[in-house]
N, C-alpha and C positions, 0 to 999 in steps of 0.2 A: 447833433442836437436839432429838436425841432423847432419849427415854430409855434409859441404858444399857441391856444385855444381861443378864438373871439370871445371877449368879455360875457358874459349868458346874464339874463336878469336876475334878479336876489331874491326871487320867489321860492319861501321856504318849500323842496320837499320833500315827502314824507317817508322815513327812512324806509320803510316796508314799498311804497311807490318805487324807489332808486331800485331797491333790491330786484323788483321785478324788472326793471328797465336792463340791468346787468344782466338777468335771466334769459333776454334775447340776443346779445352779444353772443355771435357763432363765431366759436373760440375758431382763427386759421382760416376764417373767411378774409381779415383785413391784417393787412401789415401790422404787424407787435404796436407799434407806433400810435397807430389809429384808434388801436383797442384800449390803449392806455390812455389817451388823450379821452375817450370816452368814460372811462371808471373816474378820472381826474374832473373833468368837468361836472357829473352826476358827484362824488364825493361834497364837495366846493356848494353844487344847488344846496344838499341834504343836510350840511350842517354850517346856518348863518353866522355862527361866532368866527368863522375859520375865512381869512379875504383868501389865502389862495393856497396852492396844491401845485405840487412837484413831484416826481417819479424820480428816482436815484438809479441810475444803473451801474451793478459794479462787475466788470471784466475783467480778468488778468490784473488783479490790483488797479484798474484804471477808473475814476467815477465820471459817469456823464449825465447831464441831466434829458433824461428823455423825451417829455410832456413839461408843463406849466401852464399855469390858468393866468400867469400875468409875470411883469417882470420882477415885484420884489422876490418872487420864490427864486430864479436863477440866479439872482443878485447874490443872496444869501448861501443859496446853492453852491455857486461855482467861488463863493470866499473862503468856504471849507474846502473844497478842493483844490485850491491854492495853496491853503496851510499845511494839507493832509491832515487835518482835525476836524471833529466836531459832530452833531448828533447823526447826522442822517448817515455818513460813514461809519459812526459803530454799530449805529442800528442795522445796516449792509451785512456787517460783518458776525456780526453776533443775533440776528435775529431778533433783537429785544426790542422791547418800545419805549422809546425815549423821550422823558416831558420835560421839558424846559422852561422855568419860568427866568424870564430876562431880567427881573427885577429880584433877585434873590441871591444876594450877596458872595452865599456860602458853594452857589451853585458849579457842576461840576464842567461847565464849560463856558470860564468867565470870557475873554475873546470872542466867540461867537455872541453871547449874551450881549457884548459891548457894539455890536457890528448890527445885533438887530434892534436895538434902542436906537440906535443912531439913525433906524432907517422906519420906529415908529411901529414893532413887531413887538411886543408884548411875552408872548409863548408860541411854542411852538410843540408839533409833533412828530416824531420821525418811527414808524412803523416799521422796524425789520419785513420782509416779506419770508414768510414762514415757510419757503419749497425753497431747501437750496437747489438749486440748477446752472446749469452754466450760466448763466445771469444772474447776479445775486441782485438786493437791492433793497430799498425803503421808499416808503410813499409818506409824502413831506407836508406837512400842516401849518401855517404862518398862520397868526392873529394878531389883533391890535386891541383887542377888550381886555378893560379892564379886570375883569372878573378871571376867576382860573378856571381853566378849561375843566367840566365835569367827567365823572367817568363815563356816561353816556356816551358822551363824545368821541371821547380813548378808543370805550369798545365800537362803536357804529365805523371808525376811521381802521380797526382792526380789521371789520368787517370788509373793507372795501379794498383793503392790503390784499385780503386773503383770496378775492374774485382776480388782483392784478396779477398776483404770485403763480395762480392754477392759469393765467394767460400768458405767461412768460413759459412755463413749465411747457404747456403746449410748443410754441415757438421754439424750445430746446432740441422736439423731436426732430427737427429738422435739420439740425444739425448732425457732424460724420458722430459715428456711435462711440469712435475713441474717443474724441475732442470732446464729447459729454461725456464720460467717466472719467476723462484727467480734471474736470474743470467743475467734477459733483465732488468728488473726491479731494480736490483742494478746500472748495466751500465748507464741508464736512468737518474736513481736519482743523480749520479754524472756528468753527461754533464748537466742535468738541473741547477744544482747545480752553478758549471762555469759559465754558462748562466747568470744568475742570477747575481753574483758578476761582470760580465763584464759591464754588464746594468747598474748598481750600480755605477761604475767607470767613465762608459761613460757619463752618466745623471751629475754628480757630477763635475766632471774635465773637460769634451766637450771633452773625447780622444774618439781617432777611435777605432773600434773595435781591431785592433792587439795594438795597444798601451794600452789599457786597459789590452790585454793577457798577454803582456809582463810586465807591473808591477806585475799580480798575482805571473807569473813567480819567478821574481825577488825577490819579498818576499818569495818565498817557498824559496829558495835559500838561501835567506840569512839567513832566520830564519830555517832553516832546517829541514820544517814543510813541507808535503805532502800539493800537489796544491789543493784536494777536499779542506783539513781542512781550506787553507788560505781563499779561500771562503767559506765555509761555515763561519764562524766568521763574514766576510763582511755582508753579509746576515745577521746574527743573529744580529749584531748590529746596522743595519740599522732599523730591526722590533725592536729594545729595544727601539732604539730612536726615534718611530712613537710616 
C-alpha cells in the first residue's frame, strides 16, 4: 500500500480538462502506482460532490488498496477487506458499478452502510475496472452530500475507471506470459460466472440487470458467502434441474 496523495485544492475541473490531462499520462513511463495516484487525484479535482478516491487492487483473491486521496477511503477500504464483503470487492469481481446510498434501509450492503455513516460517508461509488487482467480491481468513490450522486457522475467516474483499467492492462505486459493467462483466465471465469447467475435471475424473475446484481449481492451478504460462490450455486442448480 501506498501513501496517499497530498490533499490538492477543490478547484472544480472540467471533466473534458481531466480527460486531457489523462491523455498525457505515458502509459510505462511511471510505476503502476504513480499512474494510478494520478487518474485518483484528477478524478477527486473533476467531480466536487466525491471527498475522496481509492484504487482497489485484487490479486490472487487478495485486495489491497493501492492509491487514496485521503484517509477515510482506506479506512473504509481495508473494513471490507477485513470482512471479505462489500462494494468495492464485487465491483473487482464482477466488473459492475456499484451505488451505494448509506442511508437506504433496504440497501444491499447493510454493514458497510453502517461503517460509513459512522464515519460521515453518505454514498459511495465502486467502479469495476472493465479489462480483466492480472490485476483486477475497482476505482472507489466516498461522499458525504446530502444529495444522490447523479448519473453524470457514475458515468464521468466510469470514465476514469476506464483510463486506470487500460493502465494496469499495460503494467500486466510485464509480467511472465503464463502467470497472465492463468490469472486473465481466473478473472474471466468469475465475471462469466456473475454473468451467468444474473441471466438466471433475470429469465426467472423479469428483474433488470442491476436488480438481478443486487439480490446476488444481497445473498452474499447475508449468507456471508463470497458473490463468485453465490453464483456459482445459481448456476449449478439450475444445470441439476435441467
Amino acid at each position: 500500500m501506498t501513501a496517499g496523495p497530498s490533499q490538492i485544492e477543490r478547484d472544480v475541473i472540467d471533466p473534458h480538462v481531466a480527460f486531457a490531462e489523462l491523455s498525457k499520462i505515458v502509459l510505462g513511463a511511471e510505476p503502476l502506482n504513480v499512474t494510478l495516484e494520478r487518474i485518483a487525484v484528477l478524478a477527486r479535482a473533476t467531480m466536487p460532490e466525491i471527498d475522496e478516491v481509492s484504487m482497489t487492487l485484487l490479486e490472487d483473491g487478495k485486495a489491497t488498496t493501492a492509491v487514496f486521496t485521503g484517509p477515510l477511503a482506506i479506512q473504509l477500504d481495508e473494513r471490507q477487506y477485513d470482512t471479505g464483503f462489500g462494494p468495492c470487492l464485487d465491483a473487482s469481481v464482477s466488473g459492475q458499478t456499484i451505488v451505494v446510498d448509506a442511508s437506504d434501509p433496504d440497501g444491499a450492503y447493510p454493514e458497510f452502510a453502517e461503517a460509513a455513516r459512522a464515519c460521515g460517508v453518505t454514498h459511495s461509488v465502486s467502479v469495476g475496472l472493465p479489462v480483466p487482467e492480472r490485476l483486477v480491481g475497482a476505482m472507489n468513490l466516498y461522499a458525504s452530500t446530502d444529495q444522490p450522486l447523479d448519473g453524470d457522475t457514475v458515468m464521468v467516474a466510469e470514465t476514469f475507471a476506464g483510463y486506470a483499467a487500460v493502465a494496469m492492462a499495460n503494467a500486466a505486459l510485464y509480467t511472465s506470459t503464463a502467470e497472465l493467462v492463468k490469472q486473465l483466465h481466473t478473472a474471466m471465469q468469475t465475471r462469466a460466472v456473475i454473468e451467468q447467475a444474473k441471466g438466471i435471475l433475470m429469465a426467472k424473475h423479469r428483474y433488470s440487470d442491476d436488480r438481478a446484481f443486487r439480490d446476488l449481492s444481497r445473498a452474499s451478504q447475508h449468507s456471508n458467502r463470497k458473490l463468485r460462490d453465490i453464483a456459482q450455486g445459481i448456476v449449478d442448480s439450475t444445470i441439476d434441474g435441467d
